[in-house]
C-alpha positions as CSV (number, residue, x, y, z in Angstrom):
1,X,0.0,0.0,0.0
2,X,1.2,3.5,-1.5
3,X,1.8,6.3,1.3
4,X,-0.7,9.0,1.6
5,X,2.0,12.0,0.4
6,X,0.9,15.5,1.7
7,X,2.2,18.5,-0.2
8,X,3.6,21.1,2.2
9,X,4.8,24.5,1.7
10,X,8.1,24.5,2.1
11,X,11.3,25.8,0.9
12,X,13.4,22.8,0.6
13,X,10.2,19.7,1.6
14,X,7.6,18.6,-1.5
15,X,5.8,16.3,0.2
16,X,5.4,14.1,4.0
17,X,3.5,10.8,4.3
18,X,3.3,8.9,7.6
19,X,2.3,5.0,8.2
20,X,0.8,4.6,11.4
21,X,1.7,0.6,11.3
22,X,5.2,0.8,11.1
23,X,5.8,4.7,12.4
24,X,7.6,5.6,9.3
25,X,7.8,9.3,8.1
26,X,8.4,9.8,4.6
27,X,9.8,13.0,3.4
28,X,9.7,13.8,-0.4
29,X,12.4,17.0,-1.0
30,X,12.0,19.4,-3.7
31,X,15.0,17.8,-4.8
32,X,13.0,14.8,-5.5
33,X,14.8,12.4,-3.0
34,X,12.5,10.7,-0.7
35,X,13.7,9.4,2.6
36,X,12.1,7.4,5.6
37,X,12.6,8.1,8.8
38,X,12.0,5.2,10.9
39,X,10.5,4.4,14.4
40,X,9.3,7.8,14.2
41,X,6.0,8.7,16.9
42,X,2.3,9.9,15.4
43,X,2.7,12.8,17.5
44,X,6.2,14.1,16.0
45,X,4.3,14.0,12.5
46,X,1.4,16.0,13.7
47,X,3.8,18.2,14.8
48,X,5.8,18.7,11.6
49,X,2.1,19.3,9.6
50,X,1.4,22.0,11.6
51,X,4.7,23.2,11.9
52,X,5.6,27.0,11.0
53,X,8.8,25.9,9.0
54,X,9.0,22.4,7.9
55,X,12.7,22.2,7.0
56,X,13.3,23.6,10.4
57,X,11.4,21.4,12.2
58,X,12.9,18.1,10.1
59,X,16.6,19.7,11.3
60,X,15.4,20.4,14.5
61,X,13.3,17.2,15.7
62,X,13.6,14.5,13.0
63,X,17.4,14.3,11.6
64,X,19.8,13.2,14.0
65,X,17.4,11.4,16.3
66,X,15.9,9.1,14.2
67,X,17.5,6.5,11.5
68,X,16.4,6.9,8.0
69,X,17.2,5.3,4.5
70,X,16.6,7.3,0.8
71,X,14.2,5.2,-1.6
């Protein structure tokens, strides 16, 4: 099953998904590379959506403390 991919409006993000099941965030850059972010909580990508500055938050919250792999 395809990720639900949610355009944001972003300076360097295209796009976030999140799968409940398997807590993965998946972040689509303007650059076209997608990366998941694994073991990631709900909460952390309700956060991000309503998040003043996506690339901010990612750099703030998401890279660094979780481990992620490009598809």
């Amino acid at each position: 099953m395809a990720i639900e991919m949610i355009p944001v409006v972003s300076s360097n993000v295209g796009e976030v998904g999140y799968d409940v099941d398997s807590q993965a965030l998946h972040v689509r850059y303007l650059n076209n590379r997608t990366y998941v972010y694994a073991d990631v909580p709900e909460a952390v990508f309700q956060e991000l959506l309503s998040a003043p500055s996506k690339g901010s938050f990612l750099n703030r919250v998401v890279k660094g403390n979780y481990s992620y792999s490009e598809i």
